[in-house]
PDB file of the backbone (N, CA, C, O) and the ligand in Angstrom, with CONECT records:
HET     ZN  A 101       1
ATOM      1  N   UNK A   1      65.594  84.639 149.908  1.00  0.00           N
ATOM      2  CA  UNK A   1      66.745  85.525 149.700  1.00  0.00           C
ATOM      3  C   UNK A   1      67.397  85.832 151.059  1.00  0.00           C
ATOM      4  O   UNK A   1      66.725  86.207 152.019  1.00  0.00           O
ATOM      5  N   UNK A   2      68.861  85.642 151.111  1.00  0.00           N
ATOM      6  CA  UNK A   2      69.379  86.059 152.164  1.00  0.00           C
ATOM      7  C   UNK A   2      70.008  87.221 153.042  1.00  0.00           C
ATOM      8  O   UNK A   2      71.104  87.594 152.623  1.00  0.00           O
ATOM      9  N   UNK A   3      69.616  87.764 153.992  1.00  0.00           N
ATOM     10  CA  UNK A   3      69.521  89.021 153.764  1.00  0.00           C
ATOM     11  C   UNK A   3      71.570  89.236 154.528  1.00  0.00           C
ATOM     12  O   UNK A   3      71.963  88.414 155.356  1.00  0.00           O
ATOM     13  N   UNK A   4      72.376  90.223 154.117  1.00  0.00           N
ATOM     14  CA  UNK A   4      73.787  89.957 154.007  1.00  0.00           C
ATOM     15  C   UNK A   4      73.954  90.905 154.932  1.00  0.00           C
ATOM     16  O   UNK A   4      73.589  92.020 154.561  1.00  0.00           O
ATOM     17  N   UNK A   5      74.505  90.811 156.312  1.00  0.00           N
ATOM     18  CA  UNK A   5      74.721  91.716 157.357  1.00  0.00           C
ATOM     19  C   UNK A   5      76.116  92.347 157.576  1.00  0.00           C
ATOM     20  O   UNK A   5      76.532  93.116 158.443  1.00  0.00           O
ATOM     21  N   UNK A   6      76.883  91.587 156.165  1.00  0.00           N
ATOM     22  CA  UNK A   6      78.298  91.908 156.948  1.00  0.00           C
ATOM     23  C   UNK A   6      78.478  93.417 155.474  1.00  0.00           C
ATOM     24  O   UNK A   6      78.114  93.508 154.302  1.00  0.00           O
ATOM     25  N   UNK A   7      79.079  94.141 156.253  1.00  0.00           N
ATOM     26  CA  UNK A   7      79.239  95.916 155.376  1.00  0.00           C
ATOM     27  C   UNK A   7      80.535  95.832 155.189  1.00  0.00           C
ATOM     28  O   UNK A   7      81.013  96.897 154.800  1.00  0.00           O
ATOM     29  N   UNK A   8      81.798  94.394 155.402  1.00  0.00           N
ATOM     30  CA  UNK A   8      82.772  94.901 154.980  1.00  0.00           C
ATOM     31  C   UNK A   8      82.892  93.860 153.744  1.00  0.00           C
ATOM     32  O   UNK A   8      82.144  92.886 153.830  1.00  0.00           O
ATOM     33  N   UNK A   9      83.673  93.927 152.689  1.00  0.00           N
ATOM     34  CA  UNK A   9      84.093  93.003 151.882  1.00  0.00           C
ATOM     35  C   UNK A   9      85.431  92.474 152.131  1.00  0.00           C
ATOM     36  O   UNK A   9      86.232  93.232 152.678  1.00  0.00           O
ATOM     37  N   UNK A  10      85.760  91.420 151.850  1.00  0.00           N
ATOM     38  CA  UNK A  10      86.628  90.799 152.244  1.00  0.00           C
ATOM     39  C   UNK A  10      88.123  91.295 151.845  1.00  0.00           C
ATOM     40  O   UNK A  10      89.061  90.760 152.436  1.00  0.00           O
ATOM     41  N   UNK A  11      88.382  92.267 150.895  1.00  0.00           N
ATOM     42  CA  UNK A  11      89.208  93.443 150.500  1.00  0.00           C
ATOM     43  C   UNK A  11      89.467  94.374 151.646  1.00  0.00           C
ATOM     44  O   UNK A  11      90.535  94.979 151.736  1.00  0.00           O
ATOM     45  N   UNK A  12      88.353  94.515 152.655  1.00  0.00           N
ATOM     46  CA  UNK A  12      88.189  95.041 153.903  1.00  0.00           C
ATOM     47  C   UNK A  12      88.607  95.147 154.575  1.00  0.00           C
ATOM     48  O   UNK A  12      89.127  96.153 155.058  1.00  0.00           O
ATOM     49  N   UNK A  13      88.528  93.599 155.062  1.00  0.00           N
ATOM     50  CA  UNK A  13      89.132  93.304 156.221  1.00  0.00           C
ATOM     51  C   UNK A  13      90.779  92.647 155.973  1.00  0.00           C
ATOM     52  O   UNK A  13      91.630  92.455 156.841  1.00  0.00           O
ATOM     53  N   UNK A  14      90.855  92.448 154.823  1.00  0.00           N
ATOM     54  CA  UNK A  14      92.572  92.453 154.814  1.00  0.00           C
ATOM     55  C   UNK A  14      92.773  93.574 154.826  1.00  0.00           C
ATOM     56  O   UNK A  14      93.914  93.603 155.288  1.00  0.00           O
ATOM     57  N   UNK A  15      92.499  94.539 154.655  1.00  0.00           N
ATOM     58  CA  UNK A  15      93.053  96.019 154.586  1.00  0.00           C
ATOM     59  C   UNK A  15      93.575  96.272 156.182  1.00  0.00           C
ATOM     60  O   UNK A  15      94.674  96.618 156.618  1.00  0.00           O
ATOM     61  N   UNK A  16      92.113  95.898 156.954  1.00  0.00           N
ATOM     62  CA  UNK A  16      91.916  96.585 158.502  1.00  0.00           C
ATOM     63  C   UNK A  16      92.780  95.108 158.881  1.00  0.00           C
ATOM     64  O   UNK A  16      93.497  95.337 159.855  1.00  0.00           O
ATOM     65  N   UNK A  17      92.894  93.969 158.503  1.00  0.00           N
ATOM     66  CA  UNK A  17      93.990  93.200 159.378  1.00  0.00           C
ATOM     67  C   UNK A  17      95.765  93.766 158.756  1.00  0.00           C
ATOM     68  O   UNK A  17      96.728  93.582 159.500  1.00  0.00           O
ATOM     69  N   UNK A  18      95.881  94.176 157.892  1.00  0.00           N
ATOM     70  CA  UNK A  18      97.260  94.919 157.727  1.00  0.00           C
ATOM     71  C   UNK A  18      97.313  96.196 158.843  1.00  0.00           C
ATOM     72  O   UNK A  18      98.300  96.344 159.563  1.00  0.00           O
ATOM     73  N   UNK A  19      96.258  97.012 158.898  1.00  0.00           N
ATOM     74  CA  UNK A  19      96.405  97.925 159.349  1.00  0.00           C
ATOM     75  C   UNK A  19      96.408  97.981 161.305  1.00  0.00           C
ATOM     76  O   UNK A  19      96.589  98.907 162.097  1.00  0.00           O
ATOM     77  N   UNK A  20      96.149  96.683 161.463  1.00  0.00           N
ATOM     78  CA  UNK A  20      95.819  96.441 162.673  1.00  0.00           C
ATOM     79  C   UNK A  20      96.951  96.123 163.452  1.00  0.00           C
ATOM     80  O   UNK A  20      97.189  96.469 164.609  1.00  0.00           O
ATOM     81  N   UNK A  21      97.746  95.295 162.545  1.00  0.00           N
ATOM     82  CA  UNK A  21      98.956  94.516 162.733  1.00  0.00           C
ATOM     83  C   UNK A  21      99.985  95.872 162.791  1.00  0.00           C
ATOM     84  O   UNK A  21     100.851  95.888 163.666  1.00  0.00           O
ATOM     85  N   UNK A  22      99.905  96.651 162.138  1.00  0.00           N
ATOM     86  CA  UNK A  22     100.834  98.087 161.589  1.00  0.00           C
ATOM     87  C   UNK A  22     100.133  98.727 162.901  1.00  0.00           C
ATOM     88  O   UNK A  22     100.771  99.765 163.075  1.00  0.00           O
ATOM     89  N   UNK A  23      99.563  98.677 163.486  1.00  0.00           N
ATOM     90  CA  UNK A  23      99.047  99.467 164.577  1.00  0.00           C
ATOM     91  C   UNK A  23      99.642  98.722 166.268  1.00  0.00           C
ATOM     92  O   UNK A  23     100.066  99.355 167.235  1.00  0.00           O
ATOM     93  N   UNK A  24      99.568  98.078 166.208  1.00  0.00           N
ATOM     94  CA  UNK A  24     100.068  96.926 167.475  1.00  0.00           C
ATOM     95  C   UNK A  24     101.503  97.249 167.350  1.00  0.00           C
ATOM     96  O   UNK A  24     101.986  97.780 168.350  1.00  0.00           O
ATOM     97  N   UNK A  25     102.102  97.098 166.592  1.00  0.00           N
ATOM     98  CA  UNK A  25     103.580  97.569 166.287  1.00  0.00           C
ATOM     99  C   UNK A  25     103.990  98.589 166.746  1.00  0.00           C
ATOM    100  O   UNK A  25     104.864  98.664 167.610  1.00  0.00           O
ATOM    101  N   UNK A  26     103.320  99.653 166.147  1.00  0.00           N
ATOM    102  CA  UNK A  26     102.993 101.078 166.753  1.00  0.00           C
ATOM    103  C   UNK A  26     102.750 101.180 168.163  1.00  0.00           C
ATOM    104  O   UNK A  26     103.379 101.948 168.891  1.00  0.00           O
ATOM    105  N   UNK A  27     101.930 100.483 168.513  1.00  0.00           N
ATOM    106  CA  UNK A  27     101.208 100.943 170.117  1.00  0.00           C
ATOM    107  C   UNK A  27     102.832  99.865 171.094  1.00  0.00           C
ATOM    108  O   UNK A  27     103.264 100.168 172.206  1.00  0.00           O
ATOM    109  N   UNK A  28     103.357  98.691 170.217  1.00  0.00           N
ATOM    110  CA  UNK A  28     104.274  98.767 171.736  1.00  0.00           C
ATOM    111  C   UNK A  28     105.128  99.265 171.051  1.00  0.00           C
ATOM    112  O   UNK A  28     106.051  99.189 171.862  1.00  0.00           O
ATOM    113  N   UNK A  29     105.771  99.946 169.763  1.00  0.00           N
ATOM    114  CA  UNK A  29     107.273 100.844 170.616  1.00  0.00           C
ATOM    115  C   UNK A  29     106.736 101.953 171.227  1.00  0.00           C
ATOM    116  O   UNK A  29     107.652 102.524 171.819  1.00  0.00           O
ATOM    117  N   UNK A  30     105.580 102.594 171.386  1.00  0.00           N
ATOM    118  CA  UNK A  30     105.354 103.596 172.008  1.00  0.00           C
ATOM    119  C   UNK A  30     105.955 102.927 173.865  1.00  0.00           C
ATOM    120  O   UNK A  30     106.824 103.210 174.690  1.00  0.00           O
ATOM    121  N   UNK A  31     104.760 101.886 173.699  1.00  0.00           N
ATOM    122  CA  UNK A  31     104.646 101.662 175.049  1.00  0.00           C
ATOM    123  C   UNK A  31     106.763 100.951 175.759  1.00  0.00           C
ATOM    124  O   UNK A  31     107.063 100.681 176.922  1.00  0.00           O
ATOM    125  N   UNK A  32     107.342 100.910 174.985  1.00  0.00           N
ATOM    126  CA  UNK A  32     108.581 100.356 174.832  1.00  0.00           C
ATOM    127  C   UNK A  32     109.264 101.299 175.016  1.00  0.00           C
ATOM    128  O   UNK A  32     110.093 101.085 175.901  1.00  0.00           O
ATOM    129  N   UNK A  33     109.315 102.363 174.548  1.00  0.00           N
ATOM    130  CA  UNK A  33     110.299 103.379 174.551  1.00  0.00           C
ATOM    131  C   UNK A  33     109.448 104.607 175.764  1.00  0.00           C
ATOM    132  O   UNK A  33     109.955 105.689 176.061  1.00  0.00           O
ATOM    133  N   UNK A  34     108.077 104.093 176.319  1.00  0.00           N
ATOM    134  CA  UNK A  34     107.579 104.886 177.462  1.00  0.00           C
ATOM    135  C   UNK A  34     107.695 106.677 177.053  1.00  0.00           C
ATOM    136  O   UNK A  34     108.340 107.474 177.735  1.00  0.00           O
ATOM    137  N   UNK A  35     106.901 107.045 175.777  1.00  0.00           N
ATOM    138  CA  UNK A  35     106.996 108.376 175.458  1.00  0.00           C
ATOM    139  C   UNK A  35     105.381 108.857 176.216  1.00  0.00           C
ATOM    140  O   UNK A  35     105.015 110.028 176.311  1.00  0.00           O
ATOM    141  N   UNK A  36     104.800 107.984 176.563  1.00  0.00           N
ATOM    142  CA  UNK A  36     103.315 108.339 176.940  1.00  0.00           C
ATOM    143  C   UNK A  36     103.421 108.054 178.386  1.00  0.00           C
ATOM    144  O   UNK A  36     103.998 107.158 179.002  1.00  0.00           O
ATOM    145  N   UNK A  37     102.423 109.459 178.906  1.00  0.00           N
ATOM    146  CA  UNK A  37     102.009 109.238 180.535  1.00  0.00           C
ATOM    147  C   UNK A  37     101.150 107.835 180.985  1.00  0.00           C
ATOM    148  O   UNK A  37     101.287 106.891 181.763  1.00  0.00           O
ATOM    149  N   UNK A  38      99.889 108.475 179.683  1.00  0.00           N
ATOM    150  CA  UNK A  38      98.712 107.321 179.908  1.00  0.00           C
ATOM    151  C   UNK A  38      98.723 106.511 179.389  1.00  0.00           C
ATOM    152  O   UNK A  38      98.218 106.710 178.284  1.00  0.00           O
ATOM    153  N   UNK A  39      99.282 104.839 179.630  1.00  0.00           N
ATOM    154  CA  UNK A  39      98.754 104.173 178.726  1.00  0.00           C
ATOM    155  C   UNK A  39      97.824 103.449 178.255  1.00  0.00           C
ATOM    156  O   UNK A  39      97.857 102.632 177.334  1.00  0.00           O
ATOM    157  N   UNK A  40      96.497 103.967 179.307  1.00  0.00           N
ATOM    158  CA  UNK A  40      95.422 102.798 179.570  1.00  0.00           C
ATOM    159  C   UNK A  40      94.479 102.501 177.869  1.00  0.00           C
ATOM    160  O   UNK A  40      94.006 101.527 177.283  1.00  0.00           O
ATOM    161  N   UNK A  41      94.599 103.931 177.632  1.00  0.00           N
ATOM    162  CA  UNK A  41      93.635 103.596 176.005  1.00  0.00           C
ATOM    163  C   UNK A  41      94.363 103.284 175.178  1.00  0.00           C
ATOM    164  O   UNK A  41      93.767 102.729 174.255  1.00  0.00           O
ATOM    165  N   UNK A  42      95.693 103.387 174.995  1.00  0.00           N
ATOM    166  CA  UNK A  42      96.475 102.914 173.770  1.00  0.00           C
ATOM    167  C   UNK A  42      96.127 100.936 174.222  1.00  0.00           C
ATOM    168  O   UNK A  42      95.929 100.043 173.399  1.00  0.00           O
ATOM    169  N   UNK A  43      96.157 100.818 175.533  1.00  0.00           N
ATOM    170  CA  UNK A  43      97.081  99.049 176.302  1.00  0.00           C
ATOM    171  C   UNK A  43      95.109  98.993 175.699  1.00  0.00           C
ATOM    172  O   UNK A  43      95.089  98.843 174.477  1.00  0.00           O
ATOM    173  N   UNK A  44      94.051  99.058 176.141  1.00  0.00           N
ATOM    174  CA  UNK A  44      93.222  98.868 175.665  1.00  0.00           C
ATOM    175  C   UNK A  44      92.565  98.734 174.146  1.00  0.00           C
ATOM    176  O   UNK A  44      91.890  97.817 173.677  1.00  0.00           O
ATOM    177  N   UNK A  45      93.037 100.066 173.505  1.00  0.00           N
ATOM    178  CA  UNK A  45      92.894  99.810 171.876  1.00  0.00           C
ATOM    179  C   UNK A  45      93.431  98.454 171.464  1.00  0.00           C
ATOM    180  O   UNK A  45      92.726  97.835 170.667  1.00  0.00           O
ATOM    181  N   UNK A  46      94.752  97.787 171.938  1.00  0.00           N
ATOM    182  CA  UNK A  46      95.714  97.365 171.569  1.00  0.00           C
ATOM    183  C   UNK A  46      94.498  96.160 171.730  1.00  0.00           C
ATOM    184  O   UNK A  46      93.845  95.823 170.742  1.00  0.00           O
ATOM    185  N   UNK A  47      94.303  95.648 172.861  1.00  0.00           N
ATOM    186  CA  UNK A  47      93.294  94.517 172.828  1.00  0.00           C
ATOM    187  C   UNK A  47      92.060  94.592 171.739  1.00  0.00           C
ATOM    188  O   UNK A  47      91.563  93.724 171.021  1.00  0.00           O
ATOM    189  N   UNK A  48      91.829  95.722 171.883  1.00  0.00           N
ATOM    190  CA  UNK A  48      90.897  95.451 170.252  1.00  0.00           C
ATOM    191  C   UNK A  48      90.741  95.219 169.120  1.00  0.00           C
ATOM    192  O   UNK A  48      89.888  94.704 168.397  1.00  0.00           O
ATOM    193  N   UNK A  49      92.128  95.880 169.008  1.00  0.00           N
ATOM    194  CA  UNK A  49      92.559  95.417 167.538  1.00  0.00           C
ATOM    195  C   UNK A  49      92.819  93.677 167.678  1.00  0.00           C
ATOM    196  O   UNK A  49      92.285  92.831 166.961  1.00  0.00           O
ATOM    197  N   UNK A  50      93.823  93.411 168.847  1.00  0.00           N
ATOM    198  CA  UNK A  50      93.740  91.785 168.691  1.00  0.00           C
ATOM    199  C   UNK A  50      92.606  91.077 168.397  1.00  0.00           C
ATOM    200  O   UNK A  50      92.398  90.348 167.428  1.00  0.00           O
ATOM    201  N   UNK A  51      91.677  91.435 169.590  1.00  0.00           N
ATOM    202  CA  UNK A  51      89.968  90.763 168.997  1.00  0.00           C
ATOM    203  C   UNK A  51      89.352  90.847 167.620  1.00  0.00           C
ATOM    204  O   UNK A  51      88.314  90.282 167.278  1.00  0.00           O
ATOM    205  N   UNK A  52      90.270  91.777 166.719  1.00  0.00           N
ATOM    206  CA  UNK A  52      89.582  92.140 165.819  1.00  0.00           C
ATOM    207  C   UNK A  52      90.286  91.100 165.009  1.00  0.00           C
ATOM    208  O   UNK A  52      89.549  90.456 164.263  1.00  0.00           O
ATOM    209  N   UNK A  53      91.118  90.904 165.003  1.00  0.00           N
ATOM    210  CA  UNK A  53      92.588  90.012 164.197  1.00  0.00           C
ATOM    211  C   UNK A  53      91.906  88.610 164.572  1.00  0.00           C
ATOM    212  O   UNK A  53      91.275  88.109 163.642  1.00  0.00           O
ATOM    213  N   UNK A  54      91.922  87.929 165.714  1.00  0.00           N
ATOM    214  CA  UNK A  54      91.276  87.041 165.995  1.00  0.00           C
ATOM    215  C   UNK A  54      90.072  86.604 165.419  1.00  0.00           C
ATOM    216  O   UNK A  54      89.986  85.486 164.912  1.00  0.00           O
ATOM    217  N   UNK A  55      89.132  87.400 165.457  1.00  0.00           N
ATOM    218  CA  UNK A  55      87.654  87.008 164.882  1.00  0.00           C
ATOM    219  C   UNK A  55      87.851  87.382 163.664  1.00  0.00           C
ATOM    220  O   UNK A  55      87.159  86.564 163.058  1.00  0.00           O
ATOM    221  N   UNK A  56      88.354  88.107 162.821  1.00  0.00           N
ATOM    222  CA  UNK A  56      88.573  88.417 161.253  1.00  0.00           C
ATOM    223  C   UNK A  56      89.608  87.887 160.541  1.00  0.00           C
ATOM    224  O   UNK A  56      89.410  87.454 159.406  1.00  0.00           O
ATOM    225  N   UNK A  57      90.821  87.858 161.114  1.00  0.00           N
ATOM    226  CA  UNK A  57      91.951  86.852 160.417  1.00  0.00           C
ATOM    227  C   UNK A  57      91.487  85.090 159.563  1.00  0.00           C
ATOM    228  O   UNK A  57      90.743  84.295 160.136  1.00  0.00           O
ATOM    229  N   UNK A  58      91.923  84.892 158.590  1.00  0.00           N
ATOM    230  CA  UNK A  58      91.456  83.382 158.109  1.00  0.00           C
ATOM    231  C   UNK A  58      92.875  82.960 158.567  1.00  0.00           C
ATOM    232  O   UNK A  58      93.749  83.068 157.707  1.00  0.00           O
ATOM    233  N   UNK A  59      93.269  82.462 159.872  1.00  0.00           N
ATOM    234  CA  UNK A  59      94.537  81.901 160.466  1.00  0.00           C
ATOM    235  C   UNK A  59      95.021  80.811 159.705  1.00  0.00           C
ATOM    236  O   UNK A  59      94.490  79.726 159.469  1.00  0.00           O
ATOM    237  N   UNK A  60      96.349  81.373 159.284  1.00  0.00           N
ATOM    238  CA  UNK A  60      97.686  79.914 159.094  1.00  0.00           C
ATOM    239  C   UNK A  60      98.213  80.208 160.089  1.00  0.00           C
ATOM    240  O   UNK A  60      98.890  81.167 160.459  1.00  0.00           O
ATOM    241  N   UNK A  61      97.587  78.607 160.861  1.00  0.00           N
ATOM    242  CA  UNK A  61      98.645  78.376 162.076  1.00  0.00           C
ATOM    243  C   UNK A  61      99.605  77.620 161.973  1.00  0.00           C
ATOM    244  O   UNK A  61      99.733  76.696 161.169  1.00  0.00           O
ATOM    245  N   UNK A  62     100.279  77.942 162.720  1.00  0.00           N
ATOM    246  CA  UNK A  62     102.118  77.584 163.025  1.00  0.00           C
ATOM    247  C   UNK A  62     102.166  76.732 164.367  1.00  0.00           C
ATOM    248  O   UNK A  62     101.578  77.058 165.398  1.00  0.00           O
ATOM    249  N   UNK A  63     102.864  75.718 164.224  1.00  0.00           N
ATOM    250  CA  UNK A  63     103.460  75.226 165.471  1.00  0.00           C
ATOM    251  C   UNK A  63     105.031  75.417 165.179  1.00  0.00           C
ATOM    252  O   UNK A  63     105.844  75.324 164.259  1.00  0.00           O
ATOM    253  N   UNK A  64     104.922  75.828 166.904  1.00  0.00           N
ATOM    254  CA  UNK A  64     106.730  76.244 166.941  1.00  0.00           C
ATOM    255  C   UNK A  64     106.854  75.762 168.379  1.00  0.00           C
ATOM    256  O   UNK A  64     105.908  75.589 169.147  1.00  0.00           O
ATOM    257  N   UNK A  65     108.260  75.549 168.670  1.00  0.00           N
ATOM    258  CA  UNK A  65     108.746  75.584 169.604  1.00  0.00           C
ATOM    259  C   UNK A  65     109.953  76.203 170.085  1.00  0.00           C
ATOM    260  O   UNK A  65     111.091  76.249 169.617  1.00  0.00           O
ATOM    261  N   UNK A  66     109.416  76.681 171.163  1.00  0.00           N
ATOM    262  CA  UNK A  66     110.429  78.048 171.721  1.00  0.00           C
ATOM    263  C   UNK A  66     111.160  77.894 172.639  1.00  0.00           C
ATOM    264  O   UNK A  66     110.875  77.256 173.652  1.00  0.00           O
ATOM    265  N   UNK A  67     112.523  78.625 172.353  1.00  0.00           N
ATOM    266  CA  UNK A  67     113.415  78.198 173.848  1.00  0.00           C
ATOM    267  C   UNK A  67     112.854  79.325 175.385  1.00  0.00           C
ATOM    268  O   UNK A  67     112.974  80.544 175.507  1.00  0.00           O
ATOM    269  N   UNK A  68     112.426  78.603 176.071  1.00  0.00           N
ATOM    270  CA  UNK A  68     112.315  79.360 177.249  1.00  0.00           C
ATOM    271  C   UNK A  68     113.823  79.529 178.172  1.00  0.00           C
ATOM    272  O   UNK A  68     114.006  80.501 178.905  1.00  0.00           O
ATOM    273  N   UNK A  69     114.587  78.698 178.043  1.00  0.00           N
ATOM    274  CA  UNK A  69     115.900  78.703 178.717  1.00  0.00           C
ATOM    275  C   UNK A  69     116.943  77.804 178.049  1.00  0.00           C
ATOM    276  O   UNK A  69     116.599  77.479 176.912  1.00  0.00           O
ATOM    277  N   UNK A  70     118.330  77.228 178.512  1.00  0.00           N
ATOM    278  CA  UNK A  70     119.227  76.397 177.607  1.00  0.00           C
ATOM    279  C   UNK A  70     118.369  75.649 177.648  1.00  0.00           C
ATOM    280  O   UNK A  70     117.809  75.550 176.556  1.00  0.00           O
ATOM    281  N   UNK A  71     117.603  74.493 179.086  1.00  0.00           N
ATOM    282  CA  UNK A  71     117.472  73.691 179.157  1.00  0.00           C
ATOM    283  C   UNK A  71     115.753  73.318 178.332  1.00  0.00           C
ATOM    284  O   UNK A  71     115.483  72.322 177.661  1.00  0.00           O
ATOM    285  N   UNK A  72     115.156  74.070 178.556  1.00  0.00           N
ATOM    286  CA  UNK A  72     113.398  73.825 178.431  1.00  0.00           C
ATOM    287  C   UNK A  72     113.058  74.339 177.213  1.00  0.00           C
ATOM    288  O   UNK A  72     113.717  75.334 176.913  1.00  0.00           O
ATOM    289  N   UNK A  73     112.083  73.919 176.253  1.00  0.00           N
ATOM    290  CA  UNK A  73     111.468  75.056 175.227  1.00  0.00           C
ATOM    291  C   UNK A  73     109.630  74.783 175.220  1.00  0.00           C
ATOM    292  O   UNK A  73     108.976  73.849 175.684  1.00  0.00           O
ATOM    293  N   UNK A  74     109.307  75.720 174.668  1.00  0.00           N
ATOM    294  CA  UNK A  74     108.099  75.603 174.973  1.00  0.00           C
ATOM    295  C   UNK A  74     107.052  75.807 173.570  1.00  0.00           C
ATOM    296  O   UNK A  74     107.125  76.754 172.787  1.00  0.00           O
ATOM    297  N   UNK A  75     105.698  74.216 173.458  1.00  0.00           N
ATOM    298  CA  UNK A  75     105.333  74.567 171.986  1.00  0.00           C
ATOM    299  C   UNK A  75     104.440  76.105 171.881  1.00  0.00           C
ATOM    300  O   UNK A  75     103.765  76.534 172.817  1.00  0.00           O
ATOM    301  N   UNK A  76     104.551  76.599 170.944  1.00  0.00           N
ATOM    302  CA  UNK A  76     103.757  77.748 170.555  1.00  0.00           C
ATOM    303  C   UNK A  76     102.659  77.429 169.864  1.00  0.00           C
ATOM    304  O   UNK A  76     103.010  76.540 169.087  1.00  0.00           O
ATOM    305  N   UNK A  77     101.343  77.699 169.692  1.00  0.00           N
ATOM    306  CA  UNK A  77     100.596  78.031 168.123  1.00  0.00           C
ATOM    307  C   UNK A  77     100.285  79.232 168.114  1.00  0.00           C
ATOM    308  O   UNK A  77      99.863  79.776 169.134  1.00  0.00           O
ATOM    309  N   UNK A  78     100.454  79.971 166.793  1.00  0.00           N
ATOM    310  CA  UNK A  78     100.390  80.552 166.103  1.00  0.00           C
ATOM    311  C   UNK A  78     100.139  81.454 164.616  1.00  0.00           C
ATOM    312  O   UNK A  78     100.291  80.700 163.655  1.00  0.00           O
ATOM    313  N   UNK A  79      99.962  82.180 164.406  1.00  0.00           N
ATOM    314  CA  UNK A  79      99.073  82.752 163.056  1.00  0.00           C
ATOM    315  C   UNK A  79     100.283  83.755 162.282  1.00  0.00           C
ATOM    316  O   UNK A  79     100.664  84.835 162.733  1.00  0.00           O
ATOM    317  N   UNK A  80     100.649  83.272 161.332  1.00  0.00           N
ATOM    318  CA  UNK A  80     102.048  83.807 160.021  1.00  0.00           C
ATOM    319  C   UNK A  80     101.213  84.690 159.867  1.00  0.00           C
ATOM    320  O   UNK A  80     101.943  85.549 159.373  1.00  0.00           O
ATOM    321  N   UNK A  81     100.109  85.196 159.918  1.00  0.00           N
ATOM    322  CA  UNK A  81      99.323  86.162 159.242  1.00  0.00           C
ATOM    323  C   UNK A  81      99.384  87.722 160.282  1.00  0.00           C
ATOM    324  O   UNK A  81      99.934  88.811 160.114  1.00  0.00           O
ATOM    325  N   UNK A  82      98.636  87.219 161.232  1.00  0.00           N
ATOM    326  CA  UNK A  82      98.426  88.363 162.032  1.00  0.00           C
ATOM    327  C   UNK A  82      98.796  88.161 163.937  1.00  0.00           C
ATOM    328  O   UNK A  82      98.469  88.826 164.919  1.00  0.00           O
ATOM    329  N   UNK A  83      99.697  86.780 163.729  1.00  0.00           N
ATOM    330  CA  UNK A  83     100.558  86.879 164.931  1.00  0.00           C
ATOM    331  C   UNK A  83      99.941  86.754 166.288  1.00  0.00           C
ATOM    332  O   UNK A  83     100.548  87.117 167.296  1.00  0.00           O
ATOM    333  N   UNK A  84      98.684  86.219 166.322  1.00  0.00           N
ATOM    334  CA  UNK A  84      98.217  85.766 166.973  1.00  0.00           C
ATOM    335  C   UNK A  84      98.344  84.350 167.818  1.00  0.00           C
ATOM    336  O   UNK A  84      98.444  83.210 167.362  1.00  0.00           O
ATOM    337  N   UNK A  85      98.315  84.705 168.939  1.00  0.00           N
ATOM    338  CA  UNK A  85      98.915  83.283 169.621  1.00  0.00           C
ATOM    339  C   UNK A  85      97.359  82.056 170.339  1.00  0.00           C
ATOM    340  O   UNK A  85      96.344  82.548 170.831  1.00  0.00           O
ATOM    341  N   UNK A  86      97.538  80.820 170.232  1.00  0.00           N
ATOM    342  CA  UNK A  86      96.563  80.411 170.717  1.00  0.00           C
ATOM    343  C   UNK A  86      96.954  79.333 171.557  1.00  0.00           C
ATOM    344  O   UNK A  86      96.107  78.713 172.199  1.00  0.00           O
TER     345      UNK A  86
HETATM  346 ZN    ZN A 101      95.553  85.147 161.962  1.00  0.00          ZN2+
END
């Protein structure tokens, strides 16, 4: 019998990857519109939640290519889900 270590269900973690994504949003117009002194724990949370998106997201990746200027563009990959870049 296998013993099952993970405590979230997979109802879970789409919940906490919506909510993560709704949170990153949050943390840069804060950091965008500069209403905060400190930003070291929001700029830090912000990386956690990515790690969290990263290791919990089931990624559809995207290839894109982006204009960096008229002349140059540059390929992207990427996640339609939770916007993660790789
Ligand atoms: Zn993803």
């Amino acid at each position: 019998m296998s013993h099952n270590t993970n405590i979230f269900s997979s109802n879970d973690i789409d919940h906490m990857i919506k909510l993560s994504i709704g949170l990153i949003d949050y943390i840069d117009g804060i950091i965008y519109c500069k209403k905060q002194d400190d930003f070291l724990n929001i700029i830090t949370l912000k990386q956690e939640l990515r790690s969290f998106l990263l290791a919990n997201c089931k990624h559809d990746i995207i290839i894109d290519d982006i204009d960096v200027d008229a002349e140059r563009s540059q390929r992207i990959h990427y996640c339609s889900k939770c916007f993660s870049t790789f």
